[in-house]
C-alpha positions as CSV (number, residue, x, y, z in Angstrom):
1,X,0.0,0.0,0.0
2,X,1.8,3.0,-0.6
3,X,1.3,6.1,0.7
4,X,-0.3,9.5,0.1
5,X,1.9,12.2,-1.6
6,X,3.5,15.3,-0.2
7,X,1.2,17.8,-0.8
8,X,3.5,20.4,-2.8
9,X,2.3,23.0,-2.0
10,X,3.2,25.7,1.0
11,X,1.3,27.0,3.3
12,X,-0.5,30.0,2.1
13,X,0.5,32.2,5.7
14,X,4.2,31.2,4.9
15,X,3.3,32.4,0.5
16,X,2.3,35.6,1.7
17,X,5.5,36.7,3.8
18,X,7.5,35.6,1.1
19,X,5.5,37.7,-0.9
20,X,5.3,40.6,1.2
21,X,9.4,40.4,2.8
22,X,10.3,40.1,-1.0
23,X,8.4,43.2,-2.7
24,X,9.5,45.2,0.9
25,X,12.9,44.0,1.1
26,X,12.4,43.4,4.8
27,X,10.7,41.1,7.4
28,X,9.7,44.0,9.6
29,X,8.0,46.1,7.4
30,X,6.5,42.7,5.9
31,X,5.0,41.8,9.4
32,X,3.4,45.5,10.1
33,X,1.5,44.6,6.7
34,X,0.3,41.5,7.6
35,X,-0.1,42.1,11.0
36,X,2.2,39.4,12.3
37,X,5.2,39.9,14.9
38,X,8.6,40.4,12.8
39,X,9.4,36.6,14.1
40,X,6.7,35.5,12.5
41,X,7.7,36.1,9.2
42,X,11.2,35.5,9.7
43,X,10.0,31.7,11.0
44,X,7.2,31.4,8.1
45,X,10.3,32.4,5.6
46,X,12.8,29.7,7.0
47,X,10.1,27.2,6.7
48,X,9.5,27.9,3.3
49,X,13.4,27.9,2.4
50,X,13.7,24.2,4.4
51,X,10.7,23.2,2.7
52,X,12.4,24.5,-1.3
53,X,15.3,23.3,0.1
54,X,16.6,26.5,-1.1
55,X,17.8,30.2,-0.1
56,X,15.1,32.6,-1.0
57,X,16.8,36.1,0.7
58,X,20.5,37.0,1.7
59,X,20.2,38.4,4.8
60,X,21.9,42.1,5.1
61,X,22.4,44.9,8.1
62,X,19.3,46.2,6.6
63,X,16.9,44.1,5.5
64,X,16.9,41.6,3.2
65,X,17.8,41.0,-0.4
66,X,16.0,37.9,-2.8
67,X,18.7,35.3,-4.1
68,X,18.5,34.2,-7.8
69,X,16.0,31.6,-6.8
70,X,14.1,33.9,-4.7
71,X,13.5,37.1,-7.6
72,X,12.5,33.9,-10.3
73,X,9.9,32.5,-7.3
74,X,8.3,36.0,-6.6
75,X,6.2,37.0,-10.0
76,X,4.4,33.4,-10.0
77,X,3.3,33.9,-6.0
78,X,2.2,37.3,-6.8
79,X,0.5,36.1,-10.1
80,X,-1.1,33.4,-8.1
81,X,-2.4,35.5,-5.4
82,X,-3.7,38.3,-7.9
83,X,-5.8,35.7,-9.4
84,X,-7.1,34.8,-6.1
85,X,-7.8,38.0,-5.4
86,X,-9.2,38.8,-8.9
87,X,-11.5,35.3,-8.7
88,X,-12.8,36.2,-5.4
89,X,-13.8,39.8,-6.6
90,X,-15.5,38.8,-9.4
91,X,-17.6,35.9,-7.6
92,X,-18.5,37.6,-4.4
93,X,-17.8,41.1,-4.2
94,X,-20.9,43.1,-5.4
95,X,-19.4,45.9,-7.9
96,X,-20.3,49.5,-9.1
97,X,-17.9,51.4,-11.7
98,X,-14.9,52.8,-10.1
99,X,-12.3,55.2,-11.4
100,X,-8.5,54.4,-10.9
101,X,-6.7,57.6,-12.0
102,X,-2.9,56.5,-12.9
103,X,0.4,59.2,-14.0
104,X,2.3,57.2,-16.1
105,X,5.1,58.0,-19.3
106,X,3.6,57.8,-22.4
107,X,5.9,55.1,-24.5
108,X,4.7,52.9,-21.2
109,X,1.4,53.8,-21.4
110,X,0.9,53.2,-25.5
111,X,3.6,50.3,-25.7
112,X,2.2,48.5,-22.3
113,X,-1.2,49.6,-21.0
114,X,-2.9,50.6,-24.2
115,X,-2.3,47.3,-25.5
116,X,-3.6,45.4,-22.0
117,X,-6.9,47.3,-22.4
118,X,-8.6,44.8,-23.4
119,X,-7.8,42.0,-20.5
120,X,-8.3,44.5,-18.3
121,X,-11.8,45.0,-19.3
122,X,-12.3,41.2,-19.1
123,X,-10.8,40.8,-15.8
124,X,-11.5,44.0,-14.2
125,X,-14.7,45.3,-16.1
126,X,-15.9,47.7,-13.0
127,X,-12.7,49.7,-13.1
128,X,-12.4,52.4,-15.1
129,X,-8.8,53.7,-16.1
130,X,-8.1,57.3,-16.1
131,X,-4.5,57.5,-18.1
132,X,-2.4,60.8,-17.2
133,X,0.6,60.7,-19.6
134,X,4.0,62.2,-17.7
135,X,5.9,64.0,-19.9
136,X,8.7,66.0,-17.7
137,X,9.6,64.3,-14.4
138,X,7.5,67.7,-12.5
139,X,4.3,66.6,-13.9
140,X,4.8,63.9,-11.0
141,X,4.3,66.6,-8.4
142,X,1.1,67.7,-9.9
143,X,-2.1,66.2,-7.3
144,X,-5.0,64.9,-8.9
145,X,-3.8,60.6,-8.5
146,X,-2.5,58.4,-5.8
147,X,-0.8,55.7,-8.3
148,X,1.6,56.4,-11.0
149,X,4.2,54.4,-12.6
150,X,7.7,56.0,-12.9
151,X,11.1,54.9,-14.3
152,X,14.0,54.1,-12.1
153,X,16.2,52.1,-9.4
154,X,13.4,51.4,-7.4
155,X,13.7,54.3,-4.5
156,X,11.5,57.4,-4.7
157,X,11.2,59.2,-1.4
158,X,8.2,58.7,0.1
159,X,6.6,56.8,-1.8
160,X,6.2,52.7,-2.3
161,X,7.1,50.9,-5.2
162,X,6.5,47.5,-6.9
163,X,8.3,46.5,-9.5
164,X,7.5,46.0,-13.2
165,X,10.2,45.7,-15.5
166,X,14.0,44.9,-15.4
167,X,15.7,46.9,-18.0
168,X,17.4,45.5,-20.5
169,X,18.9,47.1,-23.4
170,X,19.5,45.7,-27.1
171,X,20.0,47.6,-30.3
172,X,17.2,47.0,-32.7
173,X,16.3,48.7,-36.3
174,X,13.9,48.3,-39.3
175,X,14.2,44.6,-40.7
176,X,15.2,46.9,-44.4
177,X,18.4,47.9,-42.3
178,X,19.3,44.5,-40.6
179,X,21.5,43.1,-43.5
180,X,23.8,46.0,-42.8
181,X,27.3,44.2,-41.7
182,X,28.5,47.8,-40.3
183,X,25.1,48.8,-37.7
184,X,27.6,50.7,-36.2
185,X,27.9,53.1,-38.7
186,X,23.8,54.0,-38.8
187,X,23.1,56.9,-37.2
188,X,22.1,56.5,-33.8
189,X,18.5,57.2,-32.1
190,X,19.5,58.8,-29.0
191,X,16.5,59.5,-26.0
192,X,16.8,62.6,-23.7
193,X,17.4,62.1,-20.1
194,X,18.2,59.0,-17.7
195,X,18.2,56.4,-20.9
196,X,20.7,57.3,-22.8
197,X,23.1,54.3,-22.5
198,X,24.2,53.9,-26.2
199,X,27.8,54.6,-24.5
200,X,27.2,52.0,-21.4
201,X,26.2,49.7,-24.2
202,X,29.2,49.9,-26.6
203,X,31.5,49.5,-22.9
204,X,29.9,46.5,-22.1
205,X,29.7,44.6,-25.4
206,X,32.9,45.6,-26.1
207,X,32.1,46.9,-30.0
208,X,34.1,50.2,-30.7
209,X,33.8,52.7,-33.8
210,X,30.0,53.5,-33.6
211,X,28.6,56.3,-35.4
212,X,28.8,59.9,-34.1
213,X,25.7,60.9,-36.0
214,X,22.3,60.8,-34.0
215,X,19.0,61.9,-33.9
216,X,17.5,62.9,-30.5
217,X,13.8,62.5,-29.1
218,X,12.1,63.1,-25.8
219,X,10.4,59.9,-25.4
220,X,11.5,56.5,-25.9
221,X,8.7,56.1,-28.0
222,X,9.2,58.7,-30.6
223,X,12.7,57.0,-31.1
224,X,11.1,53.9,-31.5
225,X,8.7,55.0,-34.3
226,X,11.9,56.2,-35.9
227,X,13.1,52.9,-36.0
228,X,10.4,51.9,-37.5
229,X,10.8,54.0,-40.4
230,X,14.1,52.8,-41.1
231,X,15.8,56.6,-39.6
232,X,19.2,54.5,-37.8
233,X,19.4,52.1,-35.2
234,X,17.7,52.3,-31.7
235,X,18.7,50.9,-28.2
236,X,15.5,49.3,-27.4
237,X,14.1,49.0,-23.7
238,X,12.7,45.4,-23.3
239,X,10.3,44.5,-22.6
240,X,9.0,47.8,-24.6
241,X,9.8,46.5,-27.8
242,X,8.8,43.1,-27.1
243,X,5.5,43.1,-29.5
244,X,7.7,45.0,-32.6
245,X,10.1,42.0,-32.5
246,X,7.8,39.7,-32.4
247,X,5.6,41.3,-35.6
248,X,8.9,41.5,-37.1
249,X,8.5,45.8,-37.1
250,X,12.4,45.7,-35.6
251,X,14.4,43.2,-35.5
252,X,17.9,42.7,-33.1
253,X,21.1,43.9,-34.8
254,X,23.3,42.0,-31.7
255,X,22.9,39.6,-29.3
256,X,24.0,41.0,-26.6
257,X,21.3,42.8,-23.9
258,X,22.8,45.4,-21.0
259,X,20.8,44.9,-17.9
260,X,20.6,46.9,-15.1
261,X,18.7,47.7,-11.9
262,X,16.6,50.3,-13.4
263,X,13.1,49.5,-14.2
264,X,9.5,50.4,-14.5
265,X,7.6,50.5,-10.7
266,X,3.9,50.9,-9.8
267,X,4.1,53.4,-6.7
268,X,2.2,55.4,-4.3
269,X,2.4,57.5,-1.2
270,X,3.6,55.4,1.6
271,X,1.3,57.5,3.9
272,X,-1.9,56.6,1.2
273,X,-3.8,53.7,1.6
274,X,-4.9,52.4,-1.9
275,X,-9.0,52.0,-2.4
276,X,-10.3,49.0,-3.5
277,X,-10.0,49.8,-6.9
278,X,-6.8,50.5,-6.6
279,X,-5.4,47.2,-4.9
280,X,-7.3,45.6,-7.5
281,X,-5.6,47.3,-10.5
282,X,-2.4,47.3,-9.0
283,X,-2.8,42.7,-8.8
284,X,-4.2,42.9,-12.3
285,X,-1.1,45.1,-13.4
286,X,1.5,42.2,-11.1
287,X,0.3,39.5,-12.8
288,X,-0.1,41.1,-16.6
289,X,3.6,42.3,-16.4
290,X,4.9,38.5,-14.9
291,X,3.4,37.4,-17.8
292,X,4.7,39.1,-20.5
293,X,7.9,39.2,-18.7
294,X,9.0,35.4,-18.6
């Protein structure tokens, strides 16, 4: 007679501080969430890493950092638990339209949210989105919206953050300009501001002898329509670009991708608390970005 199976999966208490030490980087702010004492969590999290048999953080002098294993773990919990949430919404919550007002750059909001319209109608079809397009970095400090989604390393004071994207950089152009041997010598599509890393690129990859001639745009996605056209050659920010290569509308002219902590975060005021609405968009935009992401 044999026996009955492990049951694989974890506890759901010990799931959700994982989840919540991982997007906070730290056990105590994890248990004033939750509600739980800081042991708590800490105990939940070693029994999840005896039961993976695995190292999920690194512990630090402050707070915690995920291990490899650990950062591939965390967008499957999240996407499970948003489609808990999501599930549990839809079947017993009663619902009346609701507004969710969101700042966010414009090449993120055509390239990414435009696109996800549709499933979020489908999974979400009481909330109504309100897109603000950012266009300089001081139309953050205008009021009007609690969430926005800005570009960086992840820290913006006062405010909390999850994650999106992970940037990573890879020169793409027109398929009519792949079957040039010498890319280098296209002109360049440069983007004002924080992105420029054409010279960050070139370092790493180790190519030298690129082009000195460039055209400059203020967002990523005016750039990226000139690549389109066939006007030079464009460091591309996946996971931005991801639909163009795969309709074949640019196409990779190396290999090689730069990645760096930079990113794409969801954040609000750390002194808000979101509405309803708005912990219900921001699981529905968790689990559309793990997705699409890998």
């Amino acid at each position: 007679m044999t026996g009955k199976a492990a049951d694989p999966m974890p506890p759901l208490d010990w799931l959700r501080s994982f989840e919540a030490a991982a997007r906070l980087s730290n056990f105590t702010a994890a248990a004033a969430e939750l509600g739980l004492t800081q042991a708590a969590v800490s105990q939940h999290i070693r029994f999840l890493e005896e039961r993976l048999k695995t190292r999920l953080f690194a512990r630090l002098a402050r707070g915690v950092a995920l291990s490899p294993q650990g950062a591939a773990y965390l967008p499957h919990i999240q996407s499970a638990f948003a489609i808990i949430g999501s599930s549990t919404n839809e079947l017993f919550e009663p619902r009346v339209l609701q507004t969710v007002t969101l700042r966010v750059p414009i090449s993120f909001a055509l390239l990414v949210l435009v696109p996800a319209l549709p499933d979020l109608a489908k999974a979400l079809p009481w909330i109504r989105l309100d897109l603000v397009t950012i266009h300089r970095p001081t139309d953050y400090d205008e009021a009007g919206s609690t969430l926005d989604i800005r570009f960086g390393n992840g820290s913006f004071s006062g405010r909390d953050a999850d994650r999106l994207t992970v940037e990573r950089l890879v020169p793409v152009a027109a398929p009519t300009l792949a079957g040039n041997a010498e890319w280098t010598s296209l002109p360049l599509l440069l983007v004002a501001g924080a992105r420029e890393m054409w010279a960050e690129w070139f370092a790493a990859s180790g190519l030298a002898g690129h082009s000195q001639r460039s055209h400059r745009f203020d967002s990523f996605v005016a750039a990226m329509e000139a690549a389109k056209s066939g006007a030079g050659a464009l460091l591309g920010l996946r996971p931005l670009i991801d639909a163009a290569l795969k309709d074949n509308l640019l196409v990779r002219l190396s290999d090689f991708e730069l990645s760096s902590p930079s990113g794409h975060f969801l954040t609000w005021p750390s002194s808000s608390r979101l509405s309803g609405a708005e912990q219900d968009f921001r699981r529905w935009l968790l689990s559309r970005l793990a997705s699409i992401s890998g």
